[in-house]
mmCIF file of the C-alpha atoms, coordinates in Angstrom:
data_MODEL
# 
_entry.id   MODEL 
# 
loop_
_atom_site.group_PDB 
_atom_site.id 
_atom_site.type_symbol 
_atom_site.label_atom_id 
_atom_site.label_alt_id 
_atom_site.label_comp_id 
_atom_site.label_asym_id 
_atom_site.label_entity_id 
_atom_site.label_seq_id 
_atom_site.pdbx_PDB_ins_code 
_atom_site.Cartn_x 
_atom_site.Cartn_y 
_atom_site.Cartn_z 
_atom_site.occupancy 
_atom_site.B_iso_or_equiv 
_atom_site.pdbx_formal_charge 
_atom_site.auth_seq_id 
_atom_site.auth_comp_id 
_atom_site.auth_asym_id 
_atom_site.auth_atom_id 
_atom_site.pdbx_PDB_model_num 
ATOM 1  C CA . UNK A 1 1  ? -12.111 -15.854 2.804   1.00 0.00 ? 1  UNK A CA 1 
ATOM 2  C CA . UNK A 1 2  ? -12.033 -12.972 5.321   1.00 0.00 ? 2  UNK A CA 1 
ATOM 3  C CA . UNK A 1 3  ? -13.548 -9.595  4.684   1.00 0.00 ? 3  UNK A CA 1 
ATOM 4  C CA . UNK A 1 4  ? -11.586 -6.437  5.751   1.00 0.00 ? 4  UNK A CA 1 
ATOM 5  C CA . UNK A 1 5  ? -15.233 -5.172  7.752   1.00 0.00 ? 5  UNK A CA 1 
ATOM 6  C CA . UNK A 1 6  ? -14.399 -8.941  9.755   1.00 0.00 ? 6  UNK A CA 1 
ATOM 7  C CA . UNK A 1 7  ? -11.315 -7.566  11.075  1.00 0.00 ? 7  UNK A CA 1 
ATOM 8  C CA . UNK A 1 8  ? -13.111 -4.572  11.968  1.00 0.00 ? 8  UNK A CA 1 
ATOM 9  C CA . UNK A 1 9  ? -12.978 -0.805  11.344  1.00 0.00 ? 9  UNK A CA 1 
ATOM 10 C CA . UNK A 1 10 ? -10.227 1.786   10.332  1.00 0.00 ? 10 UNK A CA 1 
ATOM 11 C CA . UNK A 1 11 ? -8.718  1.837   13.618  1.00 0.00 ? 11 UNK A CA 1 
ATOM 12 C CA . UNK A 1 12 ? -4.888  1.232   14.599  1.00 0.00 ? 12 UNK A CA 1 
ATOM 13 C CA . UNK A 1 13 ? -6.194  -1.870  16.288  1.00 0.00 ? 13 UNK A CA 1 
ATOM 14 C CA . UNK A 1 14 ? -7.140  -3.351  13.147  1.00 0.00 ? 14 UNK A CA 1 
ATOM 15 C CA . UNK A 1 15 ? -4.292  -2.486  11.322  1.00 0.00 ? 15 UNK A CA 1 
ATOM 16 C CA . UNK A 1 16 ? -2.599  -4.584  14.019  1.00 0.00 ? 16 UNK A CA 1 
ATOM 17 C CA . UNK A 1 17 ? -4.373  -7.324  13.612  1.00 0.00 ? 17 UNK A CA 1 
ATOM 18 C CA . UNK A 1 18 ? -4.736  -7.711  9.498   1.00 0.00 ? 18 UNK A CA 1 
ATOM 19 C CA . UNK A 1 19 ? -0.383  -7.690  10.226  1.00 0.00 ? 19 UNK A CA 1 
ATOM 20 C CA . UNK A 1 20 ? -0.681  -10.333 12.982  1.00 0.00 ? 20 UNK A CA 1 
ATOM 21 C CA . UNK A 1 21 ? -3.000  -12.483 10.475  1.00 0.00 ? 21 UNK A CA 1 
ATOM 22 C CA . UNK A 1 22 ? -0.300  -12.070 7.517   1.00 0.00 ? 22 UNK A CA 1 
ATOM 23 C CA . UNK A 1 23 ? 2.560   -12.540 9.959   1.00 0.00 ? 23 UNK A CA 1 
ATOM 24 C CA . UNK A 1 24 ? 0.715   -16.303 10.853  1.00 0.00 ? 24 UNK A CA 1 
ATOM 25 C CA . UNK A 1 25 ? -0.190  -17.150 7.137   1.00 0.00 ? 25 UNK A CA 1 
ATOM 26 C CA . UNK A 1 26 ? -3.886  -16.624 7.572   1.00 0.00 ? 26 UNK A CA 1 
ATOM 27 C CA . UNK A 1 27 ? -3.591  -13.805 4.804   1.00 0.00 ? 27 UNK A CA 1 
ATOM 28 C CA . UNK A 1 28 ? -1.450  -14.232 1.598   1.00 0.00 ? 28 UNK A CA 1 
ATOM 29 C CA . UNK A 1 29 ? -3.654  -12.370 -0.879  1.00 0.00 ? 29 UNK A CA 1 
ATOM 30 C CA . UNK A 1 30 ? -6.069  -9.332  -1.124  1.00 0.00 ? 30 UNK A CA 1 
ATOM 31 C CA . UNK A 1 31 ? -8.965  -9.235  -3.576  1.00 0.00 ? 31 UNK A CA 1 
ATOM 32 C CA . UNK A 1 32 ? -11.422 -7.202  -4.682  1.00 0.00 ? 32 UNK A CA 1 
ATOM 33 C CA . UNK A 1 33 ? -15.192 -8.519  -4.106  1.00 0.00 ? 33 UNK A CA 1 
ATOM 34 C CA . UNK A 1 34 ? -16.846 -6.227  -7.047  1.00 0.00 ? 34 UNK A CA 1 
ATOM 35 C CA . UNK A 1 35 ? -14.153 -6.848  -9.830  1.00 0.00 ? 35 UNK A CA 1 
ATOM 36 C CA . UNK A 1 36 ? -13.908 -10.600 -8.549  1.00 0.00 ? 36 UNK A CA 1 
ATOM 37 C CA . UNK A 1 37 ? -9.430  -10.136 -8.705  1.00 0.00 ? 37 UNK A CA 1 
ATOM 38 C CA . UNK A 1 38 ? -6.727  -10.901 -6.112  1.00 0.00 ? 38 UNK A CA 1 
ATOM 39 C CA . UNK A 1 39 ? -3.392  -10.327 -5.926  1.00 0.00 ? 39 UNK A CA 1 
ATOM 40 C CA . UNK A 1 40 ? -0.442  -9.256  -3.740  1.00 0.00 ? 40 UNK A CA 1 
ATOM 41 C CA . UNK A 1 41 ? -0.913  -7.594  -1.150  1.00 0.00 ? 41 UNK A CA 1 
ATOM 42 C CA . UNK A 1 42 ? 1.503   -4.941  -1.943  1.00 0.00 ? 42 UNK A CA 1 
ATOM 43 C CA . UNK A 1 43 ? -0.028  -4.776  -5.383  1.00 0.00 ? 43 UNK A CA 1 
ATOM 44 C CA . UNK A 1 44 ? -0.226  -0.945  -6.168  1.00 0.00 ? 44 UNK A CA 1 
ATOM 45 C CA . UNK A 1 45 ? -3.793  -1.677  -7.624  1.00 0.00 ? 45 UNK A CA 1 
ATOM 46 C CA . UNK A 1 46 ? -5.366  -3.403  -4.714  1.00 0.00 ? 46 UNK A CA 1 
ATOM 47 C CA . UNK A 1 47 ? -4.072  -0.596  -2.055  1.00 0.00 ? 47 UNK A CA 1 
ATOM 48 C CA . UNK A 1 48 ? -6.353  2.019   -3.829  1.00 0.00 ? 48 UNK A CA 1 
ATOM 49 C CA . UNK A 1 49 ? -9.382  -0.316  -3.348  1.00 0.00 ? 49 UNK A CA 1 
ATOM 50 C CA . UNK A 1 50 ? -11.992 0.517   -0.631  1.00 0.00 ? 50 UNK A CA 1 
ATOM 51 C CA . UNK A 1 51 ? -12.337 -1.354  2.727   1.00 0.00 ? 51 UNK A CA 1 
ATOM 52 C CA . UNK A 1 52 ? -15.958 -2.352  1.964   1.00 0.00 ? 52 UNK A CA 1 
ATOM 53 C CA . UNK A 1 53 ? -14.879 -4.083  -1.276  1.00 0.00 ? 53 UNK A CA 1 
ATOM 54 C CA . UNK A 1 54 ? -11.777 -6.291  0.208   1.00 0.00 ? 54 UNK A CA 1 
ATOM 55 C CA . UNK A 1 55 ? -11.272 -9.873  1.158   1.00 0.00 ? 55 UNK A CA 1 
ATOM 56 C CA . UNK A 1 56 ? -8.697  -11.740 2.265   1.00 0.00 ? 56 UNK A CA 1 
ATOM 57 C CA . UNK A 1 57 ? -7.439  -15.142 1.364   1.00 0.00 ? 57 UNK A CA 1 
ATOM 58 C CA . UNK A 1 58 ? -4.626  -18.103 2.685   1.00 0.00 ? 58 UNK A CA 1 
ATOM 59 C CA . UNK A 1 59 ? -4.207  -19.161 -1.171  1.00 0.00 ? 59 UNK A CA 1 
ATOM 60 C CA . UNK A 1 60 ? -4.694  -18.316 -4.591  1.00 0.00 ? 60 UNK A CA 1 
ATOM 61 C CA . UNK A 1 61 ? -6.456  -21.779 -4.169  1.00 0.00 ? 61 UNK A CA 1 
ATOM 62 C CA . UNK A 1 62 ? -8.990  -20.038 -2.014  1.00 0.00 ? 62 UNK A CA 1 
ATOM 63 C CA . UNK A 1 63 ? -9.431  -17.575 -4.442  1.00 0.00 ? 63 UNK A CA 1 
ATOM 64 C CA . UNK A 1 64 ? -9.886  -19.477 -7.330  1.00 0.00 ? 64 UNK A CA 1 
ATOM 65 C CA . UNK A 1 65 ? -12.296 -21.826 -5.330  1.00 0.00 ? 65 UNK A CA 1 
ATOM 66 C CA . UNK A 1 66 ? -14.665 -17.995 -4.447  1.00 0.00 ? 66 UNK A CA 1 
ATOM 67 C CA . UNK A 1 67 ? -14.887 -17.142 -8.533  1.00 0.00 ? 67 UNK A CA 1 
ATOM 68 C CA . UNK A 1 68 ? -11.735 -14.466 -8.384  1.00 0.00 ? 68 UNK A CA 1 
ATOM 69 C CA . UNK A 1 69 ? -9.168  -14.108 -10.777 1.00 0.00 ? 69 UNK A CA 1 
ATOM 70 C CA . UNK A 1 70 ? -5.267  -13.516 -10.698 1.00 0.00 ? 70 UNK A CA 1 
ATOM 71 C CA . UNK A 1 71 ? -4.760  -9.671  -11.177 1.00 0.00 ? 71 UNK A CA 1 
ATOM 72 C CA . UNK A 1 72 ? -3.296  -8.184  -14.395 1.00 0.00 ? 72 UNK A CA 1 
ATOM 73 C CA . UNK A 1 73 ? -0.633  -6.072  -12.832 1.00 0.00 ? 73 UNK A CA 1 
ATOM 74 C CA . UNK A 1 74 ? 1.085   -7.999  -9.607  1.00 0.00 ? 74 UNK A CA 1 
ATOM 75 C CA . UNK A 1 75 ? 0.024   -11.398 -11.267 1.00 0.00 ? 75 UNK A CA 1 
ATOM 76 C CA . UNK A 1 76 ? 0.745   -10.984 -15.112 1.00 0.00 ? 76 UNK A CA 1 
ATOM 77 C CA . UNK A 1 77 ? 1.917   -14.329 -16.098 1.00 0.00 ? 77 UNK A CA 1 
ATOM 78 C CA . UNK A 1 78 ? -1.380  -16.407 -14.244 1.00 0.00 ? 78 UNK A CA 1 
ATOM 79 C CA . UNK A 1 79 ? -3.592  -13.606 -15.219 1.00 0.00 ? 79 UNK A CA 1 
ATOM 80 C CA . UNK A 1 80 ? -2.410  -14.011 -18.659 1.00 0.00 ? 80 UNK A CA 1 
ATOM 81 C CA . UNK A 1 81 ? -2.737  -17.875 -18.310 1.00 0.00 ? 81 UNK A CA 1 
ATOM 82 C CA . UNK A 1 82 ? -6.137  -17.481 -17.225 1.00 0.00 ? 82 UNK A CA 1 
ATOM 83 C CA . UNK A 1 83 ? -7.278  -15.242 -20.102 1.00 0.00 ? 83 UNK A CA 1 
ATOM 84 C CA . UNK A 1 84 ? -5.931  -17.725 -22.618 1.00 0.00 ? 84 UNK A CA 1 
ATOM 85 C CA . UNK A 1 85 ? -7.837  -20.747 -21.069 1.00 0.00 ? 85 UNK A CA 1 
ATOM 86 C CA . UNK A 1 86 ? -10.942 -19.729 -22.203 1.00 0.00 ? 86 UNK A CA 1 
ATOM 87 C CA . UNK A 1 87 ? -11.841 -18.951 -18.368 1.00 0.00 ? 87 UNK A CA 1 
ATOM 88 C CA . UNK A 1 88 ? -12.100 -15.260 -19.589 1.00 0.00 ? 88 UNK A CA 1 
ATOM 89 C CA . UNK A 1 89 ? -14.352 -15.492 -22.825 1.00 0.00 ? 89 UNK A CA 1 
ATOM 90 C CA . UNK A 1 90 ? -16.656 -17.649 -19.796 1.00 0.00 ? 90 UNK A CA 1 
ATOM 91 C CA . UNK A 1 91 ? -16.824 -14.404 -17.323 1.00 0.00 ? 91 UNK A CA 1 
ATOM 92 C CA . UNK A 1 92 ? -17.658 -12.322 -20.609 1.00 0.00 ? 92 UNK A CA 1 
ATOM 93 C CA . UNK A 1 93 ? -20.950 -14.068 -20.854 1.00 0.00 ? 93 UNK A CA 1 
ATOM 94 C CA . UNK A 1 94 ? -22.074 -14.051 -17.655 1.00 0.00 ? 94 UNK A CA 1 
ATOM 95 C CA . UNK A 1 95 ? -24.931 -11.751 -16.168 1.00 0.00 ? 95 UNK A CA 1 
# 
């Protein structure tokens, strides 16, 4: 998992290098460390989320593995496989 404050601030430079580390396959996804959801990068809902609240990850493996879930929007048949496998009522519960 990479955090968007890793690659550094709003800057031209670091928009250069978030599209070198998708270019290599270092980034696949984008996700949202307060919600705990990834998706697409191009996902309409994940571009309107703030710098300080985005990671990065190779796989939806990764994700999975840091606690996130598929998104509802860019992701609609695994997020809907995740909230019928009980996975959801789980989160519910939690503090």
């Amino acid at each position: 998992m990479i955090t968007h404050s890793q690659i550094g601030t709003e800057s031209f430079a670091t928009s250069r290098k978030l599209y070198r580390l998708i270019a290599d396959g270092a980034i696949a996804f984008g996700g949202n460390k307060n919600l705990k959801i990834y998706g697409l990068l191009n996902c309409k809902s994940g571009r309107r989320m703030t710098q300080r609240n985005r990671n990065f990850f190779q796989s939806e493996q990764e994700a999975l593995r840091n606690g996130y879930r598929p998104c509802g929007h860019c992701l609609r048949d695994k997020y809907l496989k995740w909230k019928n496998s009980g996975r959801f009522a789980d989160s519910q519960t939690s503090p």
